[in-house]
PyMOL Python script that loads the backbone (N, CA, C, O; Angstrom):
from pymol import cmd

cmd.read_pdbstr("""\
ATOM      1  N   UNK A   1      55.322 103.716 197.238  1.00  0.00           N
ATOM      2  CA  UNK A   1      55.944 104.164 196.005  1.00  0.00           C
ATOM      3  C   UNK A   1      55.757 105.672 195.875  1.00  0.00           C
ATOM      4  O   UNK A   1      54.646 106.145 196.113  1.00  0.00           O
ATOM      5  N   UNK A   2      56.934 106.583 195.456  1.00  0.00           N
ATOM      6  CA  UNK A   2      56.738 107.905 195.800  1.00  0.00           C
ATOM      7  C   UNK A   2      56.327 108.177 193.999  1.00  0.00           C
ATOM      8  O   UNK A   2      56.948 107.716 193.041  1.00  0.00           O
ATOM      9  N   UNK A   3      55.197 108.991 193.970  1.00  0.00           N
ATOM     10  CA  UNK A   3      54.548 109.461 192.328  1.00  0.00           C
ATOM     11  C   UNK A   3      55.513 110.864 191.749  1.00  0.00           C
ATOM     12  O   UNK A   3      55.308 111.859 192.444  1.00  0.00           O
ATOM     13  N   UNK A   4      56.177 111.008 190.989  1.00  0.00           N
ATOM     14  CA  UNK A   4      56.405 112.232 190.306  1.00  0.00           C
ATOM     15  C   UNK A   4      55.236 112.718 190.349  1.00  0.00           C
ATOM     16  O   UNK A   4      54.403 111.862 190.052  1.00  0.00           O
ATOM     17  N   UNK A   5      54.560 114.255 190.714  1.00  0.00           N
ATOM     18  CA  UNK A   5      53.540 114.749 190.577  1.00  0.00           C
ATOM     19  C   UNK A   5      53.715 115.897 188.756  1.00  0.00           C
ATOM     20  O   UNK A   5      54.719 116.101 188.073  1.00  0.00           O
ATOM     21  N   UNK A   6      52.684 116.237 188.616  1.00  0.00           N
ATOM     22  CA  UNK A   6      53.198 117.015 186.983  1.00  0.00           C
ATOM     23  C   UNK A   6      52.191 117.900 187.367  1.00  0.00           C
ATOM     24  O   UNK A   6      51.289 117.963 186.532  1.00  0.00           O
ATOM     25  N   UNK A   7      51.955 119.012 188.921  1.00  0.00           N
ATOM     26  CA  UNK A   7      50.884 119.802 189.175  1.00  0.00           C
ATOM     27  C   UNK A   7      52.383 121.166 188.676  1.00  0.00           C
ATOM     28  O   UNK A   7      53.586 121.214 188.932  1.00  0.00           O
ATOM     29  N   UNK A   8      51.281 122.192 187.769  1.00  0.00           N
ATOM     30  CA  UNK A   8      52.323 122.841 187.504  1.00  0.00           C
ATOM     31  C   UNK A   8      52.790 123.681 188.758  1.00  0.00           C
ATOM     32  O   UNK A   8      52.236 123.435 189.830  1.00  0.00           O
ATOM     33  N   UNK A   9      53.811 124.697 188.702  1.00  0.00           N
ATOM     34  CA  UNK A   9      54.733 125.203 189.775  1.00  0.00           C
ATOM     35  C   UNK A   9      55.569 124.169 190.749  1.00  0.00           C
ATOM     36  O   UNK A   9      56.278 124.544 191.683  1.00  0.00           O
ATOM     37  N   UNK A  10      55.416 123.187 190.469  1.00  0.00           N
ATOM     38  CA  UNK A  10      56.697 122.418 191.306  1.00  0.00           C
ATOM     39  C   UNK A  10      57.389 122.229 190.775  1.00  0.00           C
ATOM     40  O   UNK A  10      57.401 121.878 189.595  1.00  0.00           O
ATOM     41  N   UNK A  11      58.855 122.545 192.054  1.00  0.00           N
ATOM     42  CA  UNK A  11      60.319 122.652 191.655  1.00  0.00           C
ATOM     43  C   UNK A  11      60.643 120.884 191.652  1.00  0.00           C
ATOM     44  O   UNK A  11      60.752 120.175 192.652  1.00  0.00           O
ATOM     45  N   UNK A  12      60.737 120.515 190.401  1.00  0.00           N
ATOM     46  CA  UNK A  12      61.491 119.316 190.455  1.00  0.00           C
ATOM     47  C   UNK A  12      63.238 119.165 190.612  1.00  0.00           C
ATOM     48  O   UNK A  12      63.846 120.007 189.950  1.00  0.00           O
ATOM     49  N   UNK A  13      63.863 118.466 191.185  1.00  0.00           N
ATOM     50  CA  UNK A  13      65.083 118.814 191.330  1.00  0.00           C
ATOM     51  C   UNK A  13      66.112 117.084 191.427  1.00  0.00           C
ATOM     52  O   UNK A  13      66.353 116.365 192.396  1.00  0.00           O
ATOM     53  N   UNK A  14      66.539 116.934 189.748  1.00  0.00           N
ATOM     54  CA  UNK A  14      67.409 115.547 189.632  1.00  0.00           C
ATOM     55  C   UNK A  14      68.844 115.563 189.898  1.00  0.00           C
ATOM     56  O   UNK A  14      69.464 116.510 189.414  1.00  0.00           O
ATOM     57  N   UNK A  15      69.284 114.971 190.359  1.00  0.00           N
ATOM     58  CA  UNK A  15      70.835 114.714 191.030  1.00  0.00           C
ATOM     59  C   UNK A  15      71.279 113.265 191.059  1.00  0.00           C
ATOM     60  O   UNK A  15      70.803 112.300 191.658  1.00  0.00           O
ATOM     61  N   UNK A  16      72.423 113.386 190.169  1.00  0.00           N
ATOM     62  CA  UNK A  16      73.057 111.971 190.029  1.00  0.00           C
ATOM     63  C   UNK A  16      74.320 112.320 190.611  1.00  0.00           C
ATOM     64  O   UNK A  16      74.869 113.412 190.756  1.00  0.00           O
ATOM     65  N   UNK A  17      74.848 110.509 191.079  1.00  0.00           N
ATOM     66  CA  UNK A  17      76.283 110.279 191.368  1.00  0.00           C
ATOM     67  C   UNK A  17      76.905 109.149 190.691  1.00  0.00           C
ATOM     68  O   UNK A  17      76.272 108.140 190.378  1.00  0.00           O
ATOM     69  N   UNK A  18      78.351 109.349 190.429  1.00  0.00           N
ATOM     70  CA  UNK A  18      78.904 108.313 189.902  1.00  0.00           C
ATOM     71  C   UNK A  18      80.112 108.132 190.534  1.00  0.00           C
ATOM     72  O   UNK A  18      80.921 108.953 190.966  1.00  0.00           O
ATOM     73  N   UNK A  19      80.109 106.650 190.520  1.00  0.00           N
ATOM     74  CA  UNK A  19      81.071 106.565 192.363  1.00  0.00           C
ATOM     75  C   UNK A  19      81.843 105.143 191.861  1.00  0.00           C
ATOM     76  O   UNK A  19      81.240 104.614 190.929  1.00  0.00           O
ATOM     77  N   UNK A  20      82.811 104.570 192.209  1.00  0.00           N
ATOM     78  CA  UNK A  20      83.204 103.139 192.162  1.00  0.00           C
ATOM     79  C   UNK A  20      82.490 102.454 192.885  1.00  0.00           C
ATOM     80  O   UNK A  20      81.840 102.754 193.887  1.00  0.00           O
ATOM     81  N   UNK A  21      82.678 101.137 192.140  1.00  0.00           N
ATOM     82  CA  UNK A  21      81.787  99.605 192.396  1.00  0.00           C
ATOM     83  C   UNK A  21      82.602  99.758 194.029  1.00  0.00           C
ATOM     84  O   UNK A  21      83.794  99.935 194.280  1.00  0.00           O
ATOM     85  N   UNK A  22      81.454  99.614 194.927  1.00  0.00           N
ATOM     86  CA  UNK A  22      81.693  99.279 196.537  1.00  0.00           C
ATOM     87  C   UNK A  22      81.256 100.662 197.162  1.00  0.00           C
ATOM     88  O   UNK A  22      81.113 100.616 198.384  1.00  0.00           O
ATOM     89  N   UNK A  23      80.970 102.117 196.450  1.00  0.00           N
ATOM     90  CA  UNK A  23      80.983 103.127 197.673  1.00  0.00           C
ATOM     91  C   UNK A  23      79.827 102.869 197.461  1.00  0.00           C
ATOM     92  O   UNK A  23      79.524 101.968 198.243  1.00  0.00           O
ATOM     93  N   UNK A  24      78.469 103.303 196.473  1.00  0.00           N
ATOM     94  CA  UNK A  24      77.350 103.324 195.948  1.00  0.00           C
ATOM     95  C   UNK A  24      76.430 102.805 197.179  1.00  0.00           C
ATOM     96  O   UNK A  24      75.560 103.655 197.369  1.00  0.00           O
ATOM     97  N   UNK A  25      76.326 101.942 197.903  1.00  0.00           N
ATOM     98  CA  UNK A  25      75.512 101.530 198.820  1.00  0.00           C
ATOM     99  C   UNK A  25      75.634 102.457 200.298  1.00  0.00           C
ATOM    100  O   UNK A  25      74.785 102.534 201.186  1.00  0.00           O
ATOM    101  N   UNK A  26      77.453 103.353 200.213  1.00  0.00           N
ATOM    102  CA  UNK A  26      76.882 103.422 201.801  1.00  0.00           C
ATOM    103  C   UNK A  26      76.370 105.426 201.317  1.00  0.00           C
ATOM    104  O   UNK A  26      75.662 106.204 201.956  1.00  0.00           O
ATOM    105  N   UNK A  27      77.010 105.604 200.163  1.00  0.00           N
ATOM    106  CA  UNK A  27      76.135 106.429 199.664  1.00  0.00           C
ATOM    107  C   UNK A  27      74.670 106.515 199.983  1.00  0.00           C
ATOM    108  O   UNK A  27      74.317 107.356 200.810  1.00  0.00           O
ATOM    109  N   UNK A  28      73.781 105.735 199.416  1.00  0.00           N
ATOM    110  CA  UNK A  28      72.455 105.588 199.248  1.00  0.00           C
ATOM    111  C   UNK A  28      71.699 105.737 200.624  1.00  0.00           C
ATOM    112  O   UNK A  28      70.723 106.467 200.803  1.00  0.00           O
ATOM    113  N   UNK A  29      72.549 104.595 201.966  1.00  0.00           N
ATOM    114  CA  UNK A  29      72.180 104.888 202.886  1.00  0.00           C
ATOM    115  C   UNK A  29      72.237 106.019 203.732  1.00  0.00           C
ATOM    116  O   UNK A  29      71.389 106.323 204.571  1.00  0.00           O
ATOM    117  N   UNK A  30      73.450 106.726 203.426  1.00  0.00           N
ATOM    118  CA  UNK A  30      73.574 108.330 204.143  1.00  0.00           C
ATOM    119  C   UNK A  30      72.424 108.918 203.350  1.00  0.00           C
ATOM    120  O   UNK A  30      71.795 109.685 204.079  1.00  0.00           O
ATOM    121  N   UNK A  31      71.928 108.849 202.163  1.00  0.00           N
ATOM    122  CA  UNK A  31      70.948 110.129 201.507  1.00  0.00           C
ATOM    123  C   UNK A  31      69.034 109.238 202.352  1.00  0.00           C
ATOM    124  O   UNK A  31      67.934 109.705 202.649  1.00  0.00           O
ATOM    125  N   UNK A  32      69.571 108.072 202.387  1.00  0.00           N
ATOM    126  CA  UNK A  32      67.699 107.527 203.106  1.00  0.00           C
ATOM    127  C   UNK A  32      67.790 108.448 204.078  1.00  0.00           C
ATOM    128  O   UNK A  32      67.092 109.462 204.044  1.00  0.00           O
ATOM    129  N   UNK A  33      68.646 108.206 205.039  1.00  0.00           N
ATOM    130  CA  UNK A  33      69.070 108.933 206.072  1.00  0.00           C
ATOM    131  C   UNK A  33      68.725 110.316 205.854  1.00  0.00           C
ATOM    132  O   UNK A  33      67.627 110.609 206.328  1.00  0.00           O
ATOM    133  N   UNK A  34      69.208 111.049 205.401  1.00  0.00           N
ATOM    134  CA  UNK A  34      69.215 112.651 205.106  1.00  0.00           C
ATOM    135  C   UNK A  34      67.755 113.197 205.042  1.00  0.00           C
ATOM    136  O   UNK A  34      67.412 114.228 205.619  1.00  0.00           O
ATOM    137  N   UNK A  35      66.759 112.262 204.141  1.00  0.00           N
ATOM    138  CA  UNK A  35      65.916 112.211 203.718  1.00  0.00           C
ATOM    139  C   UNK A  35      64.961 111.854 204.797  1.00  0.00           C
ATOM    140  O   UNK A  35      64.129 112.655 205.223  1.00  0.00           O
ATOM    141  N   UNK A  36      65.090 110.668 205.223  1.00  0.00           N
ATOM    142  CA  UNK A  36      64.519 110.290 206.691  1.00  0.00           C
ATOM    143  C   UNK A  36      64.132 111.443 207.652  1.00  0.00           C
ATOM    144  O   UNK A  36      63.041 111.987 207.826  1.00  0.00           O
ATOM    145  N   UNK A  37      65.158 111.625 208.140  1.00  0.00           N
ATOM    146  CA  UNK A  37      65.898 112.439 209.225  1.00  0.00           C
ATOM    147  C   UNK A  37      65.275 114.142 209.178  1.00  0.00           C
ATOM    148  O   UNK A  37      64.766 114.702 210.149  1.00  0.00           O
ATOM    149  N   UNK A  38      65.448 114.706 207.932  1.00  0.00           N
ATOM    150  CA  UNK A  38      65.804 115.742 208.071  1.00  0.00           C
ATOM    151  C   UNK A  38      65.291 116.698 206.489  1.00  0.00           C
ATOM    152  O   UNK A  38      64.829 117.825 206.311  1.00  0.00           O
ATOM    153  N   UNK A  39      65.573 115.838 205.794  1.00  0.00           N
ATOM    154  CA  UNK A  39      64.980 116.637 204.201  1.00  0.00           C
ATOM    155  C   UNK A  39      63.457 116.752 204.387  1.00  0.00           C
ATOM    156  O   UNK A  39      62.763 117.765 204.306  1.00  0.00           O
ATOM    157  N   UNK A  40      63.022 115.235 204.708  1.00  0.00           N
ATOM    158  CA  UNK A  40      61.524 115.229 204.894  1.00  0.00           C
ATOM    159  C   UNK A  40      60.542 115.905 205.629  1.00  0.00           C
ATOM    160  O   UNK A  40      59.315 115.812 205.662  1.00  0.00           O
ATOM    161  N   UNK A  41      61.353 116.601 206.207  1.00  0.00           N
ATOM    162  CA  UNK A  41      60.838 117.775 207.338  1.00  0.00           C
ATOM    163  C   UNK A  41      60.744 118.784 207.241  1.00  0.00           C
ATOM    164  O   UNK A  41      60.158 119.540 208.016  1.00  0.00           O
ATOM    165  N   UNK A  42      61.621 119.209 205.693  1.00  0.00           N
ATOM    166  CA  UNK A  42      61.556 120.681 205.662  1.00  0.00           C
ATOM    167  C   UNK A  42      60.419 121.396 204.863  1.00  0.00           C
ATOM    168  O   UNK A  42      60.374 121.167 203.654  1.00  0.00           O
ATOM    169  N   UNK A  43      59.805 121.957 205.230  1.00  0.00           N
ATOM    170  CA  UNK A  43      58.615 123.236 204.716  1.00  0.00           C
ATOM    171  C   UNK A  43      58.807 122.912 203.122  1.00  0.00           C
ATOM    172  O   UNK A  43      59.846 122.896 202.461  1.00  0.00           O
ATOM    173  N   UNK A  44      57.323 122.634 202.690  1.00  0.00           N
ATOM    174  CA  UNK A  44      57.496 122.764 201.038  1.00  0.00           C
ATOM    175  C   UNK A  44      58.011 121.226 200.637  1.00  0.00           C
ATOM    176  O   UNK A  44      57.761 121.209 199.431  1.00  0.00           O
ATOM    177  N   UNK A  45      58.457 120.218 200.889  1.00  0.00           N
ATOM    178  CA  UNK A  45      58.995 118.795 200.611  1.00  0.00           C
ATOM    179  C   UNK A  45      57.721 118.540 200.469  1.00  0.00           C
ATOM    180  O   UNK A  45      56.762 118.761 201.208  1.00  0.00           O
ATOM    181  N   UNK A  46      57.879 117.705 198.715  1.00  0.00           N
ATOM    182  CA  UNK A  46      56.406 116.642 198.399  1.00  0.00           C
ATOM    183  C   UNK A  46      56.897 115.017 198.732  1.00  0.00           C
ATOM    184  O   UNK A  46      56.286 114.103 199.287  1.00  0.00           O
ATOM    185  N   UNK A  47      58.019 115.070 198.250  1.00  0.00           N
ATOM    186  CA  UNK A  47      58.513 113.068 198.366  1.00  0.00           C
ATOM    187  C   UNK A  47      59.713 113.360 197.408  1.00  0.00           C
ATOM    188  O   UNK A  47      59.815 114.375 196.719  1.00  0.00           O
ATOM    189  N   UNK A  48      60.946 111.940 197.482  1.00  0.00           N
ATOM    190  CA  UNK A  48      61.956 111.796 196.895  1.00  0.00           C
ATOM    191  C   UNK A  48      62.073 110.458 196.180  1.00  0.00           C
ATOM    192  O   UNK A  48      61.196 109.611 196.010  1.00  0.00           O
ATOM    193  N   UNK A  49      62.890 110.455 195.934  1.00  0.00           N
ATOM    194  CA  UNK A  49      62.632 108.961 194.730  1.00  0.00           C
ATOM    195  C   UNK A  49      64.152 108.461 194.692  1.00  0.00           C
ATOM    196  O   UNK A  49      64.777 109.147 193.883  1.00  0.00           O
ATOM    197  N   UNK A  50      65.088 107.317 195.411  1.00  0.00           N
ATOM    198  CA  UNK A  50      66.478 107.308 195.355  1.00  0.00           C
ATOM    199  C   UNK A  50      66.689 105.620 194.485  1.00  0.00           C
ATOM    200  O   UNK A  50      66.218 104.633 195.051  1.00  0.00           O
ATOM    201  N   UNK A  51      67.287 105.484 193.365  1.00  0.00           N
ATOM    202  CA  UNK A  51      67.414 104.335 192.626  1.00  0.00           C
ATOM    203  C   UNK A  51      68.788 104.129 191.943  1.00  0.00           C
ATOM    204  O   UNK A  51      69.056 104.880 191.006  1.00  0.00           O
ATOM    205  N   UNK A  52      69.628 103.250 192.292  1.00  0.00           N
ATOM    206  CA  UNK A  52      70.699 102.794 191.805  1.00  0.00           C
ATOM    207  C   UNK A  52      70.733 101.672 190.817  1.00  0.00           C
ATOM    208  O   UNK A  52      69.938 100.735 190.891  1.00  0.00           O
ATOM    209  N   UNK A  53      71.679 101.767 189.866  1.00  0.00           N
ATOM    210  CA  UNK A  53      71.918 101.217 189.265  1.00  0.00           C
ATOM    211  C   UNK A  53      72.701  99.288 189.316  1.00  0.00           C
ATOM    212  O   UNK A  53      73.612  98.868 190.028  1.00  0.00           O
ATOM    213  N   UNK A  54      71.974  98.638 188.395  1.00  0.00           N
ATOM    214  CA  UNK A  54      72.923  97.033 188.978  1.00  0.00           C
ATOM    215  C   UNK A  54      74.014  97.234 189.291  1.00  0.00           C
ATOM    216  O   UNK A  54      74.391  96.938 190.424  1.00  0.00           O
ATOM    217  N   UNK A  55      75.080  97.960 188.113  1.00  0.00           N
ATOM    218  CA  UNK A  55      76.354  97.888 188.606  1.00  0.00           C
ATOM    219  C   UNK A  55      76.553  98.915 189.769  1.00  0.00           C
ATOM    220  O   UNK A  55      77.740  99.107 190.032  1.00  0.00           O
ATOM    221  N   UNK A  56      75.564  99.685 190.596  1.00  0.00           N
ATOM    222  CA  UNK A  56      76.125  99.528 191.795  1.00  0.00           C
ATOM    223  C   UNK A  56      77.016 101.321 190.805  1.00  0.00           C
ATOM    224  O   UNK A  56      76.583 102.378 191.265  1.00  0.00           O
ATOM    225  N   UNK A  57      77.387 101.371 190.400  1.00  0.00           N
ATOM    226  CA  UNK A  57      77.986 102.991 189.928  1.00  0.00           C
ATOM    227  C   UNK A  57      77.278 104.070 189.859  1.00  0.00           C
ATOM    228  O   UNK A  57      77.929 105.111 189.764  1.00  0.00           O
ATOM    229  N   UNK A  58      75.868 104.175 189.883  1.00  0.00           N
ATOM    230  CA  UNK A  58      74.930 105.289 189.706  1.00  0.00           C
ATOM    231  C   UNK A  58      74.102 105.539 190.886  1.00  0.00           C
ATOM    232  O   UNK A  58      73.884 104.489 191.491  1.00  0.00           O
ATOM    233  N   UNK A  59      73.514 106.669 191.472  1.00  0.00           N
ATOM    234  CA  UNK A  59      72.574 106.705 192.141  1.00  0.00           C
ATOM    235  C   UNK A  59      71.749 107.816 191.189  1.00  0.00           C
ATOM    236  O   UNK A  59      72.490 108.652 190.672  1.00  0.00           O
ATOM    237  N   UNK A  60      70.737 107.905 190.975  1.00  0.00           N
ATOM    238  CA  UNK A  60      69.682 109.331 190.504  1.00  0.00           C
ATOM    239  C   UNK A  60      68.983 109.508 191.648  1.00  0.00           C
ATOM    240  O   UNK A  60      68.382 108.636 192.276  1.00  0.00           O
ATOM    241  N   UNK A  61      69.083 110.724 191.918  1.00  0.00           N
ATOM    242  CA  UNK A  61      67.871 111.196 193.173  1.00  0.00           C
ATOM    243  C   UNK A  61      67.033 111.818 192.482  1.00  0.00           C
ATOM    244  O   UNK A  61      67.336 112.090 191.320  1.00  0.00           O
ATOM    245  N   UNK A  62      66.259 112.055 192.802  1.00  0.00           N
ATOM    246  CA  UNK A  62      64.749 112.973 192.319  1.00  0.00           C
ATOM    247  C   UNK A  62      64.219 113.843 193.870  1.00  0.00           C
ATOM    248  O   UNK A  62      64.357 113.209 194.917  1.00  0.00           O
ATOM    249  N   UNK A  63      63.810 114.839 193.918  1.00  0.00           N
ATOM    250  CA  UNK A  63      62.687 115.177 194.882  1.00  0.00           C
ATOM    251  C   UNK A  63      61.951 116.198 194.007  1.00  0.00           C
ATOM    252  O   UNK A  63      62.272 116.536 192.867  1.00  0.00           O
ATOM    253  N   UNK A  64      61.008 116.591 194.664  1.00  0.00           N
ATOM    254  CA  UNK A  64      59.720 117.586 194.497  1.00  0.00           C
ATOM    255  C   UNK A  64      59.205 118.350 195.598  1.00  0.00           C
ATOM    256  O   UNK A  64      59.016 117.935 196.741  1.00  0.00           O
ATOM    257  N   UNK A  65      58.963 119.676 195.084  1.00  0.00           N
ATOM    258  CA  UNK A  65      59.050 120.685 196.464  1.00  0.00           C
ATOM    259  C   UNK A  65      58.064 121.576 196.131  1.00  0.00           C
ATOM    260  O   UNK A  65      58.017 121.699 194.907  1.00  0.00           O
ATOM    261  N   UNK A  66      57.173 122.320 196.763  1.00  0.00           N
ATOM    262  CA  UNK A  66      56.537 123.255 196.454  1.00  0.00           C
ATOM    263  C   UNK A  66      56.407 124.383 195.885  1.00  0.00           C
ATOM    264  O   UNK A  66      55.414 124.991 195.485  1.00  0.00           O
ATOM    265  N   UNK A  67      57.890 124.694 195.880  1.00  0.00           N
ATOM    266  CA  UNK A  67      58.215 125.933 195.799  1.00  0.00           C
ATOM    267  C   UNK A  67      59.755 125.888 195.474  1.00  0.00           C
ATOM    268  O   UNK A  67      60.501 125.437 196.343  1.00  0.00           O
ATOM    269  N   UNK A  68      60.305 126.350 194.217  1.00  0.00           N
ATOM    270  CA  UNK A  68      61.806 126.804 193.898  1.00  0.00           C
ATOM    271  C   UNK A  68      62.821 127.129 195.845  1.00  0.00           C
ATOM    272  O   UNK A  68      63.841 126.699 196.384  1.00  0.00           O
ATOM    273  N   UNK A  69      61.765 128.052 196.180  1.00  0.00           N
ATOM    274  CA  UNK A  69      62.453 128.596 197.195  1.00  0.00           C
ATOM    275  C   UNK A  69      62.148 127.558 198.471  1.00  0.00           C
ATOM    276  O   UNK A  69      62.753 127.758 199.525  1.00  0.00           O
ATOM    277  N   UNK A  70      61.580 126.890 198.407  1.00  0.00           N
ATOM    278  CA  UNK A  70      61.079 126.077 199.470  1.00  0.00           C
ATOM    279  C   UNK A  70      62.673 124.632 199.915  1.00  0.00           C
ATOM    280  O   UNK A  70      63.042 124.228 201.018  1.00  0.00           O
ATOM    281  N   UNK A  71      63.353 124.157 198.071  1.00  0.00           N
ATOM    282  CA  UNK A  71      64.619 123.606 197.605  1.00  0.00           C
ATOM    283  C   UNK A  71      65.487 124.558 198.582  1.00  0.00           C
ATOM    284  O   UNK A  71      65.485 124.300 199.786  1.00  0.00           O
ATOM    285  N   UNK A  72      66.141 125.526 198.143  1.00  0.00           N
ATOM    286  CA  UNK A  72      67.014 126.435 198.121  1.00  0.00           C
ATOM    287  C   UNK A  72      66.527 126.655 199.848  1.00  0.00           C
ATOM    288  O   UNK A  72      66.740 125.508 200.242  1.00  0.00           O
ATOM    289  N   UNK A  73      66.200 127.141 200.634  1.00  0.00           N
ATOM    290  CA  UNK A  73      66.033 127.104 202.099  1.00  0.00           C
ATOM    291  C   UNK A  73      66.073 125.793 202.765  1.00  0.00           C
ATOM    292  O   UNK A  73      66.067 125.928 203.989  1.00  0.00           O
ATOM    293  N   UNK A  74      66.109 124.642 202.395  1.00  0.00           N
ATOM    294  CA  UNK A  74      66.565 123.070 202.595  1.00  0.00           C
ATOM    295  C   UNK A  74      68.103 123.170 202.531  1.00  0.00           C
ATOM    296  O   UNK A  74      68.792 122.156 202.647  1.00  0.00           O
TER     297      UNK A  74
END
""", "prot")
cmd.dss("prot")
cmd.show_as("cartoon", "prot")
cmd.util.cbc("prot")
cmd.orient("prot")
């Protein structure tokens, strides 16, 4: 389970999508992916948090980064 941390100076950074009933899943799997792959690797990444909604129309992402600039060079 990934923790929101509340240590001050971290760049928190929320991002939603709103998509029709049927894209929402292959969505989710391209961002594990992204995240997997390649977000999780970059300098300054604490953890991400990806949760959709029942109906399948929402995703909210969350991550947490060390540093404003640490986001922005990702």
């Amino acid at each position: 389970m990934v923790e929101i941390t509340t240590r001050d100076g971290v760049q928190t950074v929320i991002t939603t999508f709103e998509m029709t009933p049927g894209t929402a899943q292959d969505l989710m799997d391209a961002l594990r992916e992204a995240y997997e792959g390649f977000i999780s690797k970059r300098p300054g990444f604490i953890g991400a948090g990806l949760h959709m909604n029942d109906a399948q129309t929402r995703i909210a992402n969350y991550s947490q980064w060390e540093r404003r600039e640490d986001f922005l060079a990702m």
